[in-house]
C-alpha positions in Angstrom: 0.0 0.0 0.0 1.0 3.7 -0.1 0.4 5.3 3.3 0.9 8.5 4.4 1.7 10.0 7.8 0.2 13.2 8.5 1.6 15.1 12.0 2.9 18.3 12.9 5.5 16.9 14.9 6.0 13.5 13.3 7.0 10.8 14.1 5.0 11.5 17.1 3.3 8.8 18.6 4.3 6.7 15.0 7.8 6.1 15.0 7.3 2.3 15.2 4.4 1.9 13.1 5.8 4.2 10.6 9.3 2.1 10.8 7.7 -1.2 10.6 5.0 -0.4 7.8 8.4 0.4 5.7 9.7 -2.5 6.8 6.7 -4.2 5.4 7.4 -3.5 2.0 4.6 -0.6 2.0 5.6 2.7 0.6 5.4 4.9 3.5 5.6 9.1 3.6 5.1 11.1 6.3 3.7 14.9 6.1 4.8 17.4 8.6 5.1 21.0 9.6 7.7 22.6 7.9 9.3 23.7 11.4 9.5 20.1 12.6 13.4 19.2 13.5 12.8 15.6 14.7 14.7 12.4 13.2 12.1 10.7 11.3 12.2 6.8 10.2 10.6 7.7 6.7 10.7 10.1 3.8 9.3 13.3 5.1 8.2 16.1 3.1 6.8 19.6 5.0 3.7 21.7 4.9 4.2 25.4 5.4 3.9 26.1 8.8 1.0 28.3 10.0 0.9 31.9 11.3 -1.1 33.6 14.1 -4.5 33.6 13.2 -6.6 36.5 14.1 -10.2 36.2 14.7 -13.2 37.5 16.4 -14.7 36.4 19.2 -13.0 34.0 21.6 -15.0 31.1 21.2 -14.0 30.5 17.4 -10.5 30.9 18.1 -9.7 27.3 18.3 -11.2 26.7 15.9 -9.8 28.7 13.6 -6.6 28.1 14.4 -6.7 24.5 14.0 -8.9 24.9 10.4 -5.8 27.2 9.4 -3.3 24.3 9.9 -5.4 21.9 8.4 -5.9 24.2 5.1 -2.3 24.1 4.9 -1.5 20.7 5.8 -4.6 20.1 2.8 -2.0 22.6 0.4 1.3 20.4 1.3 -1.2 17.0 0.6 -2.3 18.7 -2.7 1.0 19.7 -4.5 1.9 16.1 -3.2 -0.6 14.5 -5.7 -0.9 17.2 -8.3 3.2 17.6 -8.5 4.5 14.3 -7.6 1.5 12.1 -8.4 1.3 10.8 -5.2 -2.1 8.6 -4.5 -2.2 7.2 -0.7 -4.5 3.7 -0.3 -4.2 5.2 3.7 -4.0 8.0 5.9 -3.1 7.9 9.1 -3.1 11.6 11.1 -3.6 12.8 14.6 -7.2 14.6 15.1 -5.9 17.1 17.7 -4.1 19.2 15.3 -7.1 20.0 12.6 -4.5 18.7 9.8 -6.6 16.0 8.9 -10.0 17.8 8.2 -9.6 18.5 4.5 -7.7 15.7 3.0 -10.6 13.9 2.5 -10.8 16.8 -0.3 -7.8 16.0 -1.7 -7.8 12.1 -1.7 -11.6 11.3 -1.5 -10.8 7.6 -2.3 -8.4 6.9 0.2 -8.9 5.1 4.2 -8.7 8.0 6.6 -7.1 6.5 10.3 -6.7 8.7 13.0 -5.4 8.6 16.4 -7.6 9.9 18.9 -6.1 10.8 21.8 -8.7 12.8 23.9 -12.2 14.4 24.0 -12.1 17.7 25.5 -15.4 17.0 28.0 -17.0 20.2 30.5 -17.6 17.6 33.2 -16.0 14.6 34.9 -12.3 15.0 33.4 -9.7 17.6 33.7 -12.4 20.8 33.7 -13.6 21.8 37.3 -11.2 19.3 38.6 -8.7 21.5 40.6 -10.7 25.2 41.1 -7.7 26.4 43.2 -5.2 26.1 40.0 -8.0 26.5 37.2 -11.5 27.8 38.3 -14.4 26.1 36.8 -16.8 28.4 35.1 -19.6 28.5 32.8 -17.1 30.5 30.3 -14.3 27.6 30.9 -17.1 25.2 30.1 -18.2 26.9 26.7 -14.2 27.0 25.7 -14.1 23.6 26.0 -17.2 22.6 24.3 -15.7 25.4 21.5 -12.3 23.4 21.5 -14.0 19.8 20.6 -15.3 20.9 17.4 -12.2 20.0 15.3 -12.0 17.0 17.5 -15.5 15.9 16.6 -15.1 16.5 13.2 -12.0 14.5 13.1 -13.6 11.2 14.0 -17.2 11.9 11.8 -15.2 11.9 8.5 -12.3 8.6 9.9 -12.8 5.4 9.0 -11.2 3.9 12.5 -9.0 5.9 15.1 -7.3 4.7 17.6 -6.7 5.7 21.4 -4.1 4.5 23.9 -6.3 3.9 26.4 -9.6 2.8 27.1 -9.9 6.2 29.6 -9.1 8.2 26.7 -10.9 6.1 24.2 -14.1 6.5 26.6 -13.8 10.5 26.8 -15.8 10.6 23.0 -18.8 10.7 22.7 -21.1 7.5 22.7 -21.9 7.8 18.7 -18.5 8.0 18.1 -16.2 5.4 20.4 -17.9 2.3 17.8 -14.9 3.9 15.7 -11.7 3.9 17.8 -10.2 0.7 18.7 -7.7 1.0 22.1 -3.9 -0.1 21.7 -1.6 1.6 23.4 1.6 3.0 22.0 3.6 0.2 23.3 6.7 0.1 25.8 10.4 -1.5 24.5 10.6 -3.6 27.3 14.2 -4.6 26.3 15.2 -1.0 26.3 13.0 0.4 29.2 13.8 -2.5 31.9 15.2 -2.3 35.5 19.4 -2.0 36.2 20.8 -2.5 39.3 23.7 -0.4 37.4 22.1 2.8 36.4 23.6 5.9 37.4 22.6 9.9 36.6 25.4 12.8 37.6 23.4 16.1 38.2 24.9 19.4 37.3 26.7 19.9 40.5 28.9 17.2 39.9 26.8 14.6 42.6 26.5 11.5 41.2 22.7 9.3 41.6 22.7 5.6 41.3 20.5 2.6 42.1 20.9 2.2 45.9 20.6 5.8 46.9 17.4 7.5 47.9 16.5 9.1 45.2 12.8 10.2 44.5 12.0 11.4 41.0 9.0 13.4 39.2 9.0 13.9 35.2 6.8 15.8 33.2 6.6 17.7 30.1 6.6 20.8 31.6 6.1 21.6 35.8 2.8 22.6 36.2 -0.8 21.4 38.1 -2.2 18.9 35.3 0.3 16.9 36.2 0.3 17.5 39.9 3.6 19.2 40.2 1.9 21.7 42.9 0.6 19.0 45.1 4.0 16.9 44.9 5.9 20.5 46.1 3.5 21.0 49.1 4.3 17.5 49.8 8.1 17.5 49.8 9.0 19.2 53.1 7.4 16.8 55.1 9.1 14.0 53.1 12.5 15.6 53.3 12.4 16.5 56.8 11.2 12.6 57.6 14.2 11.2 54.7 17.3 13.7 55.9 19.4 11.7 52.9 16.8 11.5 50.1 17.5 13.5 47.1 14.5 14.8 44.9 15.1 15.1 41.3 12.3 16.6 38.9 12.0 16.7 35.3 10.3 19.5 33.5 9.9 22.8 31.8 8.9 25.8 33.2 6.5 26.2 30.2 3.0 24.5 30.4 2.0 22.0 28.2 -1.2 22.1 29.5 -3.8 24.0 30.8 -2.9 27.5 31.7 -0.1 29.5 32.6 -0.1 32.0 36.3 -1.8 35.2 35.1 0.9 37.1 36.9 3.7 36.0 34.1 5.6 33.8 36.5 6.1 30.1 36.0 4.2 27.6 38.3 8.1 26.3 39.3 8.6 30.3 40.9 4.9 30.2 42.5 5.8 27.2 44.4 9.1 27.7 45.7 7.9 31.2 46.6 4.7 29.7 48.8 7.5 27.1 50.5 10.2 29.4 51.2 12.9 28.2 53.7 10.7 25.2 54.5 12.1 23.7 51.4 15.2 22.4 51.5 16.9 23.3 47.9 20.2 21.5 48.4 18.4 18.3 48.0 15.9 19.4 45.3 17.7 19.5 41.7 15.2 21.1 38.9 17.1 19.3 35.9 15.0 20.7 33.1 14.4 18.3 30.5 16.9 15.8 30.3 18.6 13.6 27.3 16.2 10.3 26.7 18.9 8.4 28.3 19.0 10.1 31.2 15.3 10.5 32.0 15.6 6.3 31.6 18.6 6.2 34.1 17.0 8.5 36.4 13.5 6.4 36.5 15.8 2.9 36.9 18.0 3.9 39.9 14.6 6.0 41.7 13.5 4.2 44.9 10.6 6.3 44.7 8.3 7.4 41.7 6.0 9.8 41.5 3.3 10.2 39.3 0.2 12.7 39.6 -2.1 13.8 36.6 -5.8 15.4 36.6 -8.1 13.1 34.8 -6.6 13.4 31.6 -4.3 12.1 28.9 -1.9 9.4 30.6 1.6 10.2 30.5 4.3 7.9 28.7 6.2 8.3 31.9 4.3 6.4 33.7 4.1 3.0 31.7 8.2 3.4 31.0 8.8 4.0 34.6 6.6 1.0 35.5 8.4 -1.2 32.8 11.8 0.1 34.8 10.4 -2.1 37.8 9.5 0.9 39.4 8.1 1.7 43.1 5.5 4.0 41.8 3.7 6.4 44.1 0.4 7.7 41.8 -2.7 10.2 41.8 -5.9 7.7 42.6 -7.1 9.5 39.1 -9.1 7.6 36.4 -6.3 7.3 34.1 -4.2 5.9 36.7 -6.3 3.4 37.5 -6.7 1.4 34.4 -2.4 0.4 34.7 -1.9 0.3 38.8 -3.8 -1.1 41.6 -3.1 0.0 45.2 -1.2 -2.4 47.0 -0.4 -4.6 44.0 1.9 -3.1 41.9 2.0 0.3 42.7 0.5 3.2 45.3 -2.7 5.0 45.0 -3.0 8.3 47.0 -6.0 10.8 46.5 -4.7 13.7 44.5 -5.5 16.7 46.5 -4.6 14.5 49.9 -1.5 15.6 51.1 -0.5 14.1 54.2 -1.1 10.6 52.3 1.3 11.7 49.3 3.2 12.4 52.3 3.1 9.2 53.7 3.7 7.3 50.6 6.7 8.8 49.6 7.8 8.4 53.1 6.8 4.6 53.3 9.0 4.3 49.9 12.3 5.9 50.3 12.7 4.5 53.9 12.5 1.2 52.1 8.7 -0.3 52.1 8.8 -4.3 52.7 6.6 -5.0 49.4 8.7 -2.9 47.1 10.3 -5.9 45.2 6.6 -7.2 44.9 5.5 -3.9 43.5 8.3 -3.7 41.5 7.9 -6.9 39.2 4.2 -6.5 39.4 4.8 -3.0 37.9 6.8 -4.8 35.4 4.4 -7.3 34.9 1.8 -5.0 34.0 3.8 -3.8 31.0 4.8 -6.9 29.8 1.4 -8.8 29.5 0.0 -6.1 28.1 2.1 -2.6 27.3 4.7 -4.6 25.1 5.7 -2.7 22.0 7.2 -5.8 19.8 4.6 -8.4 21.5 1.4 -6.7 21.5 0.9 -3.0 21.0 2.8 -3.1 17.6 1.6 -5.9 15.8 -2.1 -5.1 16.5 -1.1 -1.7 15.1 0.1 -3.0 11.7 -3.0 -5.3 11.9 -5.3 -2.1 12.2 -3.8 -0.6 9.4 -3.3 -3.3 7.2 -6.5 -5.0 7.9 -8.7 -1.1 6.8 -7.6 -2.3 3.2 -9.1 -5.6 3.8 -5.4 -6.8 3.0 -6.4 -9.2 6.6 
């Protein structure tokens, strides 16, 4: 078949499927924002790359802004087949851009495959969830409904998407979630797995390895969806009770999502600025974002975990650091739930409850009887089930393969 990729930032959650499709003897492209700098495993040609969009009235902002990058996404997919002849047999895009809303235009003949990675929903999920950090309002509520639209219209005119998780799967709508089929994005287990050798030297020249009590935190960026304020509040209990444990947290001071402090700070400078003195910075190190093997050296040698997110899309962190044989302390969150079960292969705390965070972390750097059990369990989880080359990529290729009836 002739596929083409179509993502802003490819090979973004396709650099296996894209790789083994190729493999496959299928001639595979991939179509991508003229701006993008990653590596890809495929030819790659680019789409010229959007500009601010000005438009009136709030609420159609999104919108717009998303219907802009599909037109030109649309223009790339068009001088693709009017200058180079190019014909697809598949599609396969990501909804949550808007790139893939006009190339049914373009190629009207060909299997449209998206991967759906979250409905934006007023109640129930990340909206209302934390009102200290992001108020709830009946304006908040009509943003969100506003910012589904491309979302919506993403799955009407596929053929199948897929979804990582049946949590994110189940945020569509009921008319729609016939369509998606749930695989996740799959772990390398042989890459991602526990050592008894790992090590990580910080910038001040202190070296981490496996033994030491080392609590870690990683996220995209530091900031509430992933409960990077709750973790902070809990941290001078924890350090006070552990006088040797070293914190280490992964992050920009951007946001990913959500918003950013209306005051221009960072979330990072709003937190240590609440804590003050009662934190104890010589034994927490804000690395930034760190090289890929790092961030896997740093999640193998952790005793401790930690893991908080609003209801909302699960973090790869989690499953990697779980496939590391990780002691995983995690937000009791619905997303959560559907990898770790308190007490048997990993710890659930409430999200906004504090003094049990505080407890947990505790209970895992002193050295928690059960962690060797929760640690293979963790393990376990991703193997039987998270397991790129065993089960996530295969049934991938199948999905694709099999919307040609080629299976």
């Amino acid at each position: 078949m002739k596929i083409l990729f179509v993502h802003q930032n490819f090979p973004g959650q396709f650099p296996h499927l894209a790789a083994a499709l190729a493999r496959r003897g299928h001639a595979v492209l991939a179509l991508t924002d003229e701006k993008n700098e990653r590596p890809s495993p495929v030819k790659t040609l680019r789409y010229k790359a959007p500009e601010p969009v000005s438009t009136n009235g709030v609420l159609g902002r999104s919108y717009s802004d998303f219907a802009e990058r599909g037109l030109l996404a649309a223009r790339g997919a068009r001088a693709l087949r009017d200058r180079h002849g190019f014909t697809p047999d598949v599609i396969i895009g990501h909804t949550g851009w808007g790139e893939t809303l006009f190339l049914n235009e373009i190629w009207p003949d060909a299997k449209l495959l998206v991967y759906a990675e979250l409905m934006y929903r007023t109640r129930g999920h990340d909206v209302g969830f934390d009102p200290e950090m992001h108020p709830d309002s009946d304006e908040s509520r009509f943003m969100t409904v506003a910012r589904s639209a491309h979302l919506i219209q993403g799955i009407v005119q596929a053929d199948a998407a897929i979804a990582p998780t049946r949590y994110q799967a189940d945020s569509f709508p009921t008319e729609l979630r016939s369509k998606i089929t749930v695989i996740h994005d799959g772990i390398d287990v042989a890459r991602v797995q526990p050592s008894p050798d790992a090590w990580l030297e910080l910038a001040d020249g202190r070296k981490l390895q496996s033994g030491d009590e080392v609590l870690s935190y990683v996220s995209r960026s530091l900031e509430p969806y992933r409960g990077f304020h709750v973790l902070m509040r809990a941290l001078p209990q924890v350090l006070k009770a552990r006088p040797d444990a070293q914190v280490v947290l992964v992050g920009g001071d951007g946001v990913s999502y959500g918003s950013a402090p209306r005051d221009g700070r960072s979330w990072k400078d709003i937190l240590l600025a609440e804590l003050g003195t009662r934190l104890d910075l010589d034994r927490v190190h804000f690395v930034g974002r760190l090289r890929y093997a790092d961030y896997l050296s740093l999640i193998q040698l952790a005793r401790v975990h930690c893991y908080l997110t609003y209801p909302f899309v699960l973090s790869w962190s989690l499953t990697e650091a779980m496939a590391a044989g990780g002691y995983v302390v995690a937000s009791d969150t619905a997303p959560v739930r559907e990898l770790i079960r308190d007490g048997q292969n990993g710890r659930l705390v409430p999200f906004f409850d504090i003094p049990a965070l505080e407890a947990a972390l505790i209970r895992g750097l002193a050295g928690d009887p059960d962690a060797p059990r929760l640690r293979q369990a963790a393990r376990q989880t991703i193997l039987d089930g998270y397991d790129l080359h065993r089960h996530s990529l295969p049934r991938q290729i199948e999905w694709v393969e099999s919307a040609c009836g080629m299976r």
